[in-house]
PQR file with spaces between the fields and no chain letter, atoms N, CA, C, O and H, PARSE charges and radii, in Angstrom:
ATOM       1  N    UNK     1     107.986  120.540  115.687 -0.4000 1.5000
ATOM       2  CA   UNK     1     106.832  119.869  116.235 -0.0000 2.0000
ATOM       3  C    UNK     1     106.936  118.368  115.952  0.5500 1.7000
ATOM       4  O    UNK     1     107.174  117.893  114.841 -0.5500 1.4000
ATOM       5  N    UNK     2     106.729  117.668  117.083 -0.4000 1.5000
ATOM       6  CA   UNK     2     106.719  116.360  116.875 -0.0000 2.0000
ATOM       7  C    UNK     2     105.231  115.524  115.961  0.5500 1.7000
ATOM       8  O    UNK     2     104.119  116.036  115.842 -0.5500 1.4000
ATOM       9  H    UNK     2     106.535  118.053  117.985  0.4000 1.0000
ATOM      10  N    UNK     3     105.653  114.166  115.429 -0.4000 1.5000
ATOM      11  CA   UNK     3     103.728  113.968  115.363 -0.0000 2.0000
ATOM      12  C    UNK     3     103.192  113.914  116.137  0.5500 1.7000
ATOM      13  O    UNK     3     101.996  113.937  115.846 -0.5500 1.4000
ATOM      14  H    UNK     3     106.557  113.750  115.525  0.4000 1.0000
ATOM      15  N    UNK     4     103.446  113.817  117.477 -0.4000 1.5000
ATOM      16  CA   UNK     4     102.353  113.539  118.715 -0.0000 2.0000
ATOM      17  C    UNK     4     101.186  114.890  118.691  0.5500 1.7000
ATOM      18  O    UNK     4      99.975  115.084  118.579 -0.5500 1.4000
ATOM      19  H    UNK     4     104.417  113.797  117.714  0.4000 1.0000
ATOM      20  N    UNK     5     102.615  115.720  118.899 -0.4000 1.5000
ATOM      21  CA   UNK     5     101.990  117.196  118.407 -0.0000 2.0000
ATOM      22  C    UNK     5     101.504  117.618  117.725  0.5500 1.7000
ATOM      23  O    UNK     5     100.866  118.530  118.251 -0.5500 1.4000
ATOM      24  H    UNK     5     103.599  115.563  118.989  0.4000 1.0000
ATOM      25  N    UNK     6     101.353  117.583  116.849 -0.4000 1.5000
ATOM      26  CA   UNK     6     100.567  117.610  115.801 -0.0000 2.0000
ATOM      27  C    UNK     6      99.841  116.781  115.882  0.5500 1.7000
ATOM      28  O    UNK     6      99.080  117.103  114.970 -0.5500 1.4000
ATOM      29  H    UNK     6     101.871  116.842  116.422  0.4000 1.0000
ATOM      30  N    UNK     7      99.362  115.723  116.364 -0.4000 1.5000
ATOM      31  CA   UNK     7      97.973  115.191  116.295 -0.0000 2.0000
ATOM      32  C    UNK     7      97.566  115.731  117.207  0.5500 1.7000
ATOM      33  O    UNK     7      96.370  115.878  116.953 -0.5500 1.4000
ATOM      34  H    UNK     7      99.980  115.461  117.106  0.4000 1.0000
ATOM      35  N    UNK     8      97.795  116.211  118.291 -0.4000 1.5000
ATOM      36  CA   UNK     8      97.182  116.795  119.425 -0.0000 2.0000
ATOM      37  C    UNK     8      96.304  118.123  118.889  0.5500 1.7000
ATOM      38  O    UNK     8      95.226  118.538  119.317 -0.5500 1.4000
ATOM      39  H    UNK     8      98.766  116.092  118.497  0.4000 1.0000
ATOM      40  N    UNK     9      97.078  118.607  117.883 -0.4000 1.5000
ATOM      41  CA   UNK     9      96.718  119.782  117.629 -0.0000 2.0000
ATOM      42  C    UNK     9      95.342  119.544  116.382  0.5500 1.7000
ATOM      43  O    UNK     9      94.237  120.076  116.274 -0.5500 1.4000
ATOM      44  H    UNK     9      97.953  118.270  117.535  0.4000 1.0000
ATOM      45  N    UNK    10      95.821  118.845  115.848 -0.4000 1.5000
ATOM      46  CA   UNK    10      94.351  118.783  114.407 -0.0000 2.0000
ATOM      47  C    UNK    10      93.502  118.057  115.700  0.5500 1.7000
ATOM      48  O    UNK    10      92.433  118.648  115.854 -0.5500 1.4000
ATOM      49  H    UNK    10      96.718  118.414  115.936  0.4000 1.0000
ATOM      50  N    UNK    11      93.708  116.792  116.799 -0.4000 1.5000
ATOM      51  CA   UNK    11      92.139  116.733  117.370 -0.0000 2.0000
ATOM      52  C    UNK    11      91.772  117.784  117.975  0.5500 1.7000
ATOM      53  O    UNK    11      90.547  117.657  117.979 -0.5500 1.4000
ATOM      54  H    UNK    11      94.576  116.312  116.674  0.4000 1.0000
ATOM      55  N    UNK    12      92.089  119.060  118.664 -0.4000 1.5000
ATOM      56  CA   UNK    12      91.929  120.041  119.227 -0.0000 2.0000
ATOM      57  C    UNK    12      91.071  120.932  118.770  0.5500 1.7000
ATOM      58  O    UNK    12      90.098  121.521  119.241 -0.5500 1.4000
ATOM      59  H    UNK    12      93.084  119.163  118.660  0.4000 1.0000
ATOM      60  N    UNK    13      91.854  120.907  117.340 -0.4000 1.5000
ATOM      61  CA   UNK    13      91.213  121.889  115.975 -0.0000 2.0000
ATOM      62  C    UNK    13      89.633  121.189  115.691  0.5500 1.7000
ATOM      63  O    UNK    13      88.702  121.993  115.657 -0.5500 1.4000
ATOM      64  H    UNK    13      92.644  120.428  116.957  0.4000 1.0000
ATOM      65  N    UNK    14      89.395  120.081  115.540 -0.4000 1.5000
ATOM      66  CA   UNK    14      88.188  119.009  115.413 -0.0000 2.0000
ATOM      67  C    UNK    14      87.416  119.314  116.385  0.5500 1.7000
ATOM      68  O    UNK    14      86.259  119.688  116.197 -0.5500 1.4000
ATOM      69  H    UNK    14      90.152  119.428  115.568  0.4000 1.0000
ATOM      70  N    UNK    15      88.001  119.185  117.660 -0.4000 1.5000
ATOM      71  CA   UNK    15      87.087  119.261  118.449 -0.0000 2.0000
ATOM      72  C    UNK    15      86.460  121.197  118.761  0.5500 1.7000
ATOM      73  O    UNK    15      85.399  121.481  119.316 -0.5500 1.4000
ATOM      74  H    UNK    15      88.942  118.881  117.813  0.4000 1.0000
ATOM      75  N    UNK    16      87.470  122.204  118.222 -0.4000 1.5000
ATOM      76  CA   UNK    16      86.971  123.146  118.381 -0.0000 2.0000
ATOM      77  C    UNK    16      85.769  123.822  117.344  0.5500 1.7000
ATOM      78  O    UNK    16      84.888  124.616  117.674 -0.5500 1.4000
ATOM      79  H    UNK    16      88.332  121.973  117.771  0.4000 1.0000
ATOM      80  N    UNK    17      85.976  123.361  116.269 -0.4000 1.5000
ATOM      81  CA   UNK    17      85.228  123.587  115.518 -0.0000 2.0000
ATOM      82  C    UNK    17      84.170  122.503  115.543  0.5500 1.7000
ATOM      83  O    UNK    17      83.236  122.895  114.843 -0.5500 1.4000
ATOM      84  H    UNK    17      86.691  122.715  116.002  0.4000 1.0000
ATOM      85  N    UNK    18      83.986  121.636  115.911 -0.4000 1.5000
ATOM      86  CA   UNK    18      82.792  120.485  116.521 -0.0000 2.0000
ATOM      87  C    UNK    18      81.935  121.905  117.162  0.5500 1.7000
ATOM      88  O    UNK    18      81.072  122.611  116.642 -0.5500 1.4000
ATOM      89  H    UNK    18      84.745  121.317  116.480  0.4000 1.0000
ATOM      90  N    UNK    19      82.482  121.949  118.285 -0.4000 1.5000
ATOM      91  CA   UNK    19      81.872  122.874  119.139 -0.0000 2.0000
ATOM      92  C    UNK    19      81.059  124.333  118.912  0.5500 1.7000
ATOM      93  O    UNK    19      79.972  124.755  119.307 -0.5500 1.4000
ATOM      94  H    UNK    19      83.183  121.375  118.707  0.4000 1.0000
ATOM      95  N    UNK    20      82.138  124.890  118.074 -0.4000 1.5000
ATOM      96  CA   UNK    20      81.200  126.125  117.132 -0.0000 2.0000
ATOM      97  C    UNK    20      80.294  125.904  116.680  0.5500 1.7000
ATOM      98  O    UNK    20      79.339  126.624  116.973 -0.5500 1.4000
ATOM      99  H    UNK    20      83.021  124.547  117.754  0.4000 1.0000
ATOM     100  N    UNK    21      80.065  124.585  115.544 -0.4000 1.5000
ATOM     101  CA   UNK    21      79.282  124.211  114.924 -0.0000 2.0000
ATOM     102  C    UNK    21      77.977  123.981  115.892  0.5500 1.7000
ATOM     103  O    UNK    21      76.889  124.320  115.425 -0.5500 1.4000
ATOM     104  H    UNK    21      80.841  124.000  115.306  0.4000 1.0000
ATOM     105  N    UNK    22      78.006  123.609  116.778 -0.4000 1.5000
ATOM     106  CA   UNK    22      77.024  122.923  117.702 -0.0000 2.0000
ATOM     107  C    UNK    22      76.006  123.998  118.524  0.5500 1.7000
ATOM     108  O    UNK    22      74.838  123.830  118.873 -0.5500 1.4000
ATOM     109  H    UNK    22      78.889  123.334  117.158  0.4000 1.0000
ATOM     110  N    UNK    23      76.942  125.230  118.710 -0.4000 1.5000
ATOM     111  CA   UNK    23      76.819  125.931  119.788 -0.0000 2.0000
ATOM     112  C    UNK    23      76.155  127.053  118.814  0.5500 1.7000
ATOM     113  O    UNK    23      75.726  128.021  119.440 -0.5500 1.4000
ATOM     114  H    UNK    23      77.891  125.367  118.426  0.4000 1.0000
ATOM     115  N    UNK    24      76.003  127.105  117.524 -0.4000 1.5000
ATOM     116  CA   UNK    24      75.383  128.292  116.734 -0.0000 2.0000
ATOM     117  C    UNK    24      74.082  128.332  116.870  0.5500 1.7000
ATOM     118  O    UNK    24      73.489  127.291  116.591 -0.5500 1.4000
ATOM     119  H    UNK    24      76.352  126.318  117.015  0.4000 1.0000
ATOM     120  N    UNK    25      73.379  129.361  117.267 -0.4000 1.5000
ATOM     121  CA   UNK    25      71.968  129.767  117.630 -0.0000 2.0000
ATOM     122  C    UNK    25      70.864  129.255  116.547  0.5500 1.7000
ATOM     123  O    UNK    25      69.776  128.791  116.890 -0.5500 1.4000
ATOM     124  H    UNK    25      73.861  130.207  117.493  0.4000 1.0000
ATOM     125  N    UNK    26      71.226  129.378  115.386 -0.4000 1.5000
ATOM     126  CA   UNK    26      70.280  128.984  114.523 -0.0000 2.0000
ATOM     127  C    UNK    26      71.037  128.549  113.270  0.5500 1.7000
ATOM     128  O    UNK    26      71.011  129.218  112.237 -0.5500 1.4000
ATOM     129  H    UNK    26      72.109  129.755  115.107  0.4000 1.0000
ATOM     130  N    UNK    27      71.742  127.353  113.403 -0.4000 1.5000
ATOM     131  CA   UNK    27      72.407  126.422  112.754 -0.0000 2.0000
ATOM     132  C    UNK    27      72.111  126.456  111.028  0.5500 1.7000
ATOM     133  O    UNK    27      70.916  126.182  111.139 -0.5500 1.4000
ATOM     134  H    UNK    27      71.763  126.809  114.242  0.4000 1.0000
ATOM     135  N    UNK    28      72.268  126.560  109.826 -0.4000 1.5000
ATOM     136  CA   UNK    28      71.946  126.685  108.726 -0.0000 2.0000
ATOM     137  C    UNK    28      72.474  124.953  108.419  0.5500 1.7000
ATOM     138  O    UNK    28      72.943  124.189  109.263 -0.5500 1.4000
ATOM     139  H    UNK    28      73.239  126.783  109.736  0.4000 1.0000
ATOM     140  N    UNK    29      72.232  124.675  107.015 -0.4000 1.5000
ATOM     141  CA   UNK    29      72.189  123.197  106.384 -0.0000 2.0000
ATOM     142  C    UNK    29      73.682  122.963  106.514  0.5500 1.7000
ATOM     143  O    UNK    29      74.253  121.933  106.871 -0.5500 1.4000
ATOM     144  H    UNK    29      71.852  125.295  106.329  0.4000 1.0000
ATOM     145  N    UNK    30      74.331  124.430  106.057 -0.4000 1.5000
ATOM     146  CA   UNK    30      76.106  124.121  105.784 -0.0000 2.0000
ATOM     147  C    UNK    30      76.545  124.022  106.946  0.5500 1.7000
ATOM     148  O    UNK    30      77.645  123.470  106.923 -0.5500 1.4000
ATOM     149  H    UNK    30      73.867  125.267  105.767  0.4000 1.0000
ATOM     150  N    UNK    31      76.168  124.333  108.116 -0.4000 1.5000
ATOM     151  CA   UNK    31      76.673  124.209  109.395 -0.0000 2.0000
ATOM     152  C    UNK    31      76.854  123.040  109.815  0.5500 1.7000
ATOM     153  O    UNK    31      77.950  122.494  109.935 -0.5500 1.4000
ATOM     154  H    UNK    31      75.275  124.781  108.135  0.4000 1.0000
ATOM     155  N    UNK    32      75.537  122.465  110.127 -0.4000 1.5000
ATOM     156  CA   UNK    32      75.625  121.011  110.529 -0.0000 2.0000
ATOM     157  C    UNK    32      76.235  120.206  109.394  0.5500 1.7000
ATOM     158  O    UNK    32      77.006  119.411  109.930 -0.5500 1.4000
ATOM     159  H    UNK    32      74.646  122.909  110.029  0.4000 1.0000
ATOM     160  N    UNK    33      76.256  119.997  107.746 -0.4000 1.5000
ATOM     161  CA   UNK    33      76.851  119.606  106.687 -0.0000 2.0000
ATOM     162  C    UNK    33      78.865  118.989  107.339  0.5500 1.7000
ATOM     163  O    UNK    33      79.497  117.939  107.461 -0.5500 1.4000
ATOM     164  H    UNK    33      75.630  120.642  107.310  0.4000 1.0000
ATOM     165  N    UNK    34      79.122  120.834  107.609 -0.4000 1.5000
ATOM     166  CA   UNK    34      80.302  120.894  108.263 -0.0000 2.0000
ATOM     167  C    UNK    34      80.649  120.174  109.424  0.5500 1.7000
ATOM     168  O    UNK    34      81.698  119.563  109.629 -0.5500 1.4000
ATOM     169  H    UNK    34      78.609  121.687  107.510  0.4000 1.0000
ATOM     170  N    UNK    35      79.642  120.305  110.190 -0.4000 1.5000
ATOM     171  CA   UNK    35      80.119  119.664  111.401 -0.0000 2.0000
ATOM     172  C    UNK    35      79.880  118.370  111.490  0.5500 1.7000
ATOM     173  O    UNK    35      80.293  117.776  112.486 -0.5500 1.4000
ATOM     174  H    UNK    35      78.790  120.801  110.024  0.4000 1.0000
ATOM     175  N    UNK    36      79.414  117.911  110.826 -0.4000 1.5000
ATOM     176  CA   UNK    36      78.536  116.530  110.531 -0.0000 2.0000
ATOM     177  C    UNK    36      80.197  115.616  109.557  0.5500 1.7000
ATOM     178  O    UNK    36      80.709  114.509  109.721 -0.5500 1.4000
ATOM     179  H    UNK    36      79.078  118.394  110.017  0.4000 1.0000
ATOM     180  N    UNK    37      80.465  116.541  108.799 -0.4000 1.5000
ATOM     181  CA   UNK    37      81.590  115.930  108.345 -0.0000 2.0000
ATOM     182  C    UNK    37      83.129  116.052  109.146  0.5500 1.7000
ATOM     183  O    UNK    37      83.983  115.253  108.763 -0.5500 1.4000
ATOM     184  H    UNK    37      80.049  117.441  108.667  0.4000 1.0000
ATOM     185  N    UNK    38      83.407  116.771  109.956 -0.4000 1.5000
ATOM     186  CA   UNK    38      84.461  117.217  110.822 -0.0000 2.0000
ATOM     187  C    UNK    38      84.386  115.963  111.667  0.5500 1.7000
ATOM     188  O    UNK    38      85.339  115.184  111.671 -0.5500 1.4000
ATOM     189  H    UNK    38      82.713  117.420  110.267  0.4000 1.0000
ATOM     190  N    UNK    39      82.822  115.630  112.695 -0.4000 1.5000
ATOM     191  CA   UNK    39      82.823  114.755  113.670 -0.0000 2.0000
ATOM     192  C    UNK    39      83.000  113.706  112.776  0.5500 1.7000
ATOM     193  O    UNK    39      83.156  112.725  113.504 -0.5500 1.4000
ATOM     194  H    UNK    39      82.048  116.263  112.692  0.4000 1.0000
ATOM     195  N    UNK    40      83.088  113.226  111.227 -0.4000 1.5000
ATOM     196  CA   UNK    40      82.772  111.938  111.015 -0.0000 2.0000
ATOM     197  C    UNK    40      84.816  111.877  110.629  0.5500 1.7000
ATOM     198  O    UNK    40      85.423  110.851  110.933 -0.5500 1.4000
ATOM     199  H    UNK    40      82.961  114.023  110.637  0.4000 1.0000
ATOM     200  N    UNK    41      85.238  112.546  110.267 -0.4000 1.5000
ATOM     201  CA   UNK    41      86.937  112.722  110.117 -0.0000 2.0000
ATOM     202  C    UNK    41      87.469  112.509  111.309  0.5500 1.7000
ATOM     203  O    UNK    41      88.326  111.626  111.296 -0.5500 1.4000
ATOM     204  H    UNK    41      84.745  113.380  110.021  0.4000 1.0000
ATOM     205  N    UNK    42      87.229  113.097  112.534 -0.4000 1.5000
ATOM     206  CA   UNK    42      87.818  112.534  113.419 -0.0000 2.0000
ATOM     207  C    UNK    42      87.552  111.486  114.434  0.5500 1.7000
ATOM     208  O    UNK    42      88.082  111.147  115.492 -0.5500 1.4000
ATOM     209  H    UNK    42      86.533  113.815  112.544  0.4000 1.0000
ATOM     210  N    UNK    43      86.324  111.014  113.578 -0.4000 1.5000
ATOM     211  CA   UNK    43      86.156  109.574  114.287 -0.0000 2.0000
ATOM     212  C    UNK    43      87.013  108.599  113.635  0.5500 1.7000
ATOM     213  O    UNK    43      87.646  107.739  114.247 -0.5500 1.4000
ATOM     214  H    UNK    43      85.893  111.290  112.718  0.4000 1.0000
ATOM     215  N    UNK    44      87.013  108.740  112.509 -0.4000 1.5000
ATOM     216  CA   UNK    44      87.868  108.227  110.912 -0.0000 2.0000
ATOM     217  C    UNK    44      89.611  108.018  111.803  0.5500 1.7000
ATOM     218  O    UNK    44      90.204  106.994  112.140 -0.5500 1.4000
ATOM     219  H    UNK    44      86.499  109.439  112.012  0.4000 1.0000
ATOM     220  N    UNK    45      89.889  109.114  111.904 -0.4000 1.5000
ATOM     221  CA   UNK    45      91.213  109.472  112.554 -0.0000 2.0000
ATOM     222  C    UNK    45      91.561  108.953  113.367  0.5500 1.7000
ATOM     223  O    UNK    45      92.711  108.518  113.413 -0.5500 1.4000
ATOM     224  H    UNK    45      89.407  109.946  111.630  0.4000 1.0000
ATOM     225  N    UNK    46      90.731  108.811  114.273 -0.4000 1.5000
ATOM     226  CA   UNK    46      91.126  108.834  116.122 -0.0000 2.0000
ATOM     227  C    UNK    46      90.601  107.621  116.561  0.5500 1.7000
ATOM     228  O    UNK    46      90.816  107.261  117.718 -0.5500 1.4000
ATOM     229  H    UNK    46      89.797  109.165  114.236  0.4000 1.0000
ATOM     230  N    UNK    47      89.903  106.901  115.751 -0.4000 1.5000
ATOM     231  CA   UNK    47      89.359  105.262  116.255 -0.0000 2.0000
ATOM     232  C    UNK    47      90.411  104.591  116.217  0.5500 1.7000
ATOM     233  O    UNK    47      90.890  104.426  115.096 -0.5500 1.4000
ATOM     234  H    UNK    47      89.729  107.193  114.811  0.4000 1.0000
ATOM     235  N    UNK    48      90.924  104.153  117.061 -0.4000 1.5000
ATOM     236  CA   UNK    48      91.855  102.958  117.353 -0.0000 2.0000
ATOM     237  C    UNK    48      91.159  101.649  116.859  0.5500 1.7000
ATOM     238  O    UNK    48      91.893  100.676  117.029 -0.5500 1.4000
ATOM     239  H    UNK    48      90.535  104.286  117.972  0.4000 1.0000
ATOM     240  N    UNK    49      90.126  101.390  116.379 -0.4000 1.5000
ATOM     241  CA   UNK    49      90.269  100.465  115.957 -0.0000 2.0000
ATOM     242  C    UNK    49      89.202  100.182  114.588  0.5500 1.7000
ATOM     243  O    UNK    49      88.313   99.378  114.311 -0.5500 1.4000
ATOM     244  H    UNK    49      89.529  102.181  116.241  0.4000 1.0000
ATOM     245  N    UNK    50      89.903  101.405  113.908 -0.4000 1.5000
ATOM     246  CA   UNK    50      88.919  101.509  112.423 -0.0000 2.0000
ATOM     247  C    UNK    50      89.325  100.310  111.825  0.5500 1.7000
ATOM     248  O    UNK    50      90.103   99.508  112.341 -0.5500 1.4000
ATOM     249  H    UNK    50      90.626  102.058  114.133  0.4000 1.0000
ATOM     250  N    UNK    51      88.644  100.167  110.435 -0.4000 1.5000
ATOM     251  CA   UNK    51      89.219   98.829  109.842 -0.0000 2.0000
ATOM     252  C    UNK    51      89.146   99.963  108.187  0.5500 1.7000
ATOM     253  O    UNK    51      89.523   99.567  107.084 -0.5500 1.4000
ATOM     254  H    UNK    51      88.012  100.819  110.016  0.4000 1.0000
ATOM     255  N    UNK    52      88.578  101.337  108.474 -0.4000 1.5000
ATOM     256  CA   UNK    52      88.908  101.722  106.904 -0.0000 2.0000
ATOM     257  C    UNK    52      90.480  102.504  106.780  0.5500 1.7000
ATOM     258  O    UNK    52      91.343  103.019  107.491 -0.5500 1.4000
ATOM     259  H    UNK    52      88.271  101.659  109.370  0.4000 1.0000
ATOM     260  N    UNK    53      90.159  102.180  105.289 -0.4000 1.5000
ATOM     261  CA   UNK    53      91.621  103.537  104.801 -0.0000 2.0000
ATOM     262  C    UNK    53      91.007  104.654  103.993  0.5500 1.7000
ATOM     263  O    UNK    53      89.951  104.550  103.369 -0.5500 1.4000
ATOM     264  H    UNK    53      89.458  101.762  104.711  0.4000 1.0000
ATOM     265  N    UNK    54      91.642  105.560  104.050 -0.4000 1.5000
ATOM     266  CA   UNK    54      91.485  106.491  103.099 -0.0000 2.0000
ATOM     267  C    UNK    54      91.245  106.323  101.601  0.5500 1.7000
ATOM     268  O    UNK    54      90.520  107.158  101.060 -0.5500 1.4000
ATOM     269  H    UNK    54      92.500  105.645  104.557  0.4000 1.0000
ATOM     270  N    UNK    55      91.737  105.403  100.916 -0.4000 1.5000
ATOM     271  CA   UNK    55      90.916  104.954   99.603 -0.0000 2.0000
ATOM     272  C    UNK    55      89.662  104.127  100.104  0.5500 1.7000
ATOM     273  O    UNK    55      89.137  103.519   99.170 -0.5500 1.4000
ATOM     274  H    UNK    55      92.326  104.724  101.356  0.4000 1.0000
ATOM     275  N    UNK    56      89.212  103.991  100.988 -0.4000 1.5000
ATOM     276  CA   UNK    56      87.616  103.261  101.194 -0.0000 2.0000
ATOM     277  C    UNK    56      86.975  104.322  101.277  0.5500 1.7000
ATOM     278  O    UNK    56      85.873  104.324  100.728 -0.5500 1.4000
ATOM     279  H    UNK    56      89.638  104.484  101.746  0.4000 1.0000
ATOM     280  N    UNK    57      87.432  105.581  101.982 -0.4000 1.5000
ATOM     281  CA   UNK    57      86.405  107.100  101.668 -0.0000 2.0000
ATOM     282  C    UNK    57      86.365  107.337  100.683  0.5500 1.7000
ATOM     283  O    UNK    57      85.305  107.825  100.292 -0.5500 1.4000
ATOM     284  H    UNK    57      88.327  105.580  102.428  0.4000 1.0000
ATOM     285  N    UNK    58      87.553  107.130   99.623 -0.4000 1.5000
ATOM     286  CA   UNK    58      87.639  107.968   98.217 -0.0000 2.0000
ATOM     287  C    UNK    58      86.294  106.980   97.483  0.5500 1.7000
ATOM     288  O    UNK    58      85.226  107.538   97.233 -0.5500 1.4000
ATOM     289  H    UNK    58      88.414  106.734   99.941  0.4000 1.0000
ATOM     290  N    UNK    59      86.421  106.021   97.292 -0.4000 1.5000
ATOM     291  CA   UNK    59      85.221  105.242   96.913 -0.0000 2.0000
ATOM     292  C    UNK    59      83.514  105.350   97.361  0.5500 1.7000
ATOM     293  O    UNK    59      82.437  105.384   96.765 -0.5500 1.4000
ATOM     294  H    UNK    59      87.289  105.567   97.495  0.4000 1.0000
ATOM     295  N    UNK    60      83.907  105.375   98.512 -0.4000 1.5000
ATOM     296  CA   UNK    60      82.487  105.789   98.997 -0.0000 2.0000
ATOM     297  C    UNK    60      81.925  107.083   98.709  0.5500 1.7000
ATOM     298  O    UNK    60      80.779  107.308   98.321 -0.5500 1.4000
ATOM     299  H    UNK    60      84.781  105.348   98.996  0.4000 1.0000
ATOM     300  N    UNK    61      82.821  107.889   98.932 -0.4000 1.5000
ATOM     301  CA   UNK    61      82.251  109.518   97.916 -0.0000 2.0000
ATOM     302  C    UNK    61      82.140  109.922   96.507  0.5500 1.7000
ATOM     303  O    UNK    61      81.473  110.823   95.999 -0.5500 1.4000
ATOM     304  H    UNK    61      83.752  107.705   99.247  0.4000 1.0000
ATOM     305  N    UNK    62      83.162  108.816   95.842 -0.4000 1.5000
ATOM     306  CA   UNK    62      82.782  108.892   94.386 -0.0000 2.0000
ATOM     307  C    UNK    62      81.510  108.047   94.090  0.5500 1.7000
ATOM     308  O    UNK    62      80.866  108.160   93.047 -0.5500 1.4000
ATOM     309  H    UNK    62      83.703  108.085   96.255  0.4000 1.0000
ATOM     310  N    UNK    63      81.297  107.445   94.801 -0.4000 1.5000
ATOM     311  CA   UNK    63      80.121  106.626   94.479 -0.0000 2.0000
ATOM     312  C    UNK    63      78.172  107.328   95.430  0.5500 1.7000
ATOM     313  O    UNK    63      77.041  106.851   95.527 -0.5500 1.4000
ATOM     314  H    UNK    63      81.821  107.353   95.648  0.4000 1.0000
ATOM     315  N    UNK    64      78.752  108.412   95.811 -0.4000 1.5000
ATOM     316  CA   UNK    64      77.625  109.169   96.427 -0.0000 2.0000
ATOM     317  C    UNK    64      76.847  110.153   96.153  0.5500 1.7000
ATOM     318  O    UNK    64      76.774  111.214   96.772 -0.5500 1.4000
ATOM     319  H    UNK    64      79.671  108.800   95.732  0.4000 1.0000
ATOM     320  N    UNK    65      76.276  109.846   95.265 -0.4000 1.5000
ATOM     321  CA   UNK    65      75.129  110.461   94.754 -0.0000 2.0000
ATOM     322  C    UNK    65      74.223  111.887   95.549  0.5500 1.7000
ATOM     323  O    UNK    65      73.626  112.784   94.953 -0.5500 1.4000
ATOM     324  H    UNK    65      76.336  108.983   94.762  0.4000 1.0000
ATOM     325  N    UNK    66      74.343  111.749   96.721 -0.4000 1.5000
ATOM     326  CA   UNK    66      73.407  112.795   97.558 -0.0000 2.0000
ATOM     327  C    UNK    66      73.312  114.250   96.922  0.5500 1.7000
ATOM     328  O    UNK    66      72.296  114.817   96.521 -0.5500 1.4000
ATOM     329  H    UNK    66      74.828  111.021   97.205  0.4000 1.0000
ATOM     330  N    UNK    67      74.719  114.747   96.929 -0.4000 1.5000
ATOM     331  CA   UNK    67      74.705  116.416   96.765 -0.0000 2.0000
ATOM     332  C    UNK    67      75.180  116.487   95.512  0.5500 1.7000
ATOM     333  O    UNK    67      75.908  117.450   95.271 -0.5500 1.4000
ATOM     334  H    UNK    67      75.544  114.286   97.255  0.4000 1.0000
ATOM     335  N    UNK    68      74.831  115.277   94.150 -0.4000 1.5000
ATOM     336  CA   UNK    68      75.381  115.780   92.733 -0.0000 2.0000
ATOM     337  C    UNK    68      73.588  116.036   92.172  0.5500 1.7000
ATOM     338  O    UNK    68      73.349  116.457   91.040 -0.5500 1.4000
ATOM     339  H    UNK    68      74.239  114.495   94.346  0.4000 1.0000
């Protein structure tokens, strides 16, 4: 598998499970949690013109208080 391929395939995967998430009848907290974090990874990913890196997430989640 090439990388093209493989990126084709994890946005595919993103976008399929986007979709599950969305499409569940009566959505629970971990659902949207999940999907809420999936859509925010492959915006992360797939923006051509992010300005973060992956140590700017690691910081921002060690420093996030919400779910401790």
């Amino acid at each position: 598998m090439t990388h093209s391929e493989d990126l084709i395939t994890l946005k595919e995967w993103f976008c399929d499970e986007m979709i599950e998430g969305i499409q569940k009848d009566e959505p629970d907290r971990r659902t949207w949690e999940k999907t809420g974090h999936i859509t925010l990874l492959r915006i992360s990913l797939f923006n051509k013109r992010r300005e973060f890196k992956v140590s700017d997430f690691m910081q921002i989640h060690q420093h996030d208080d919400v779910d401790r």
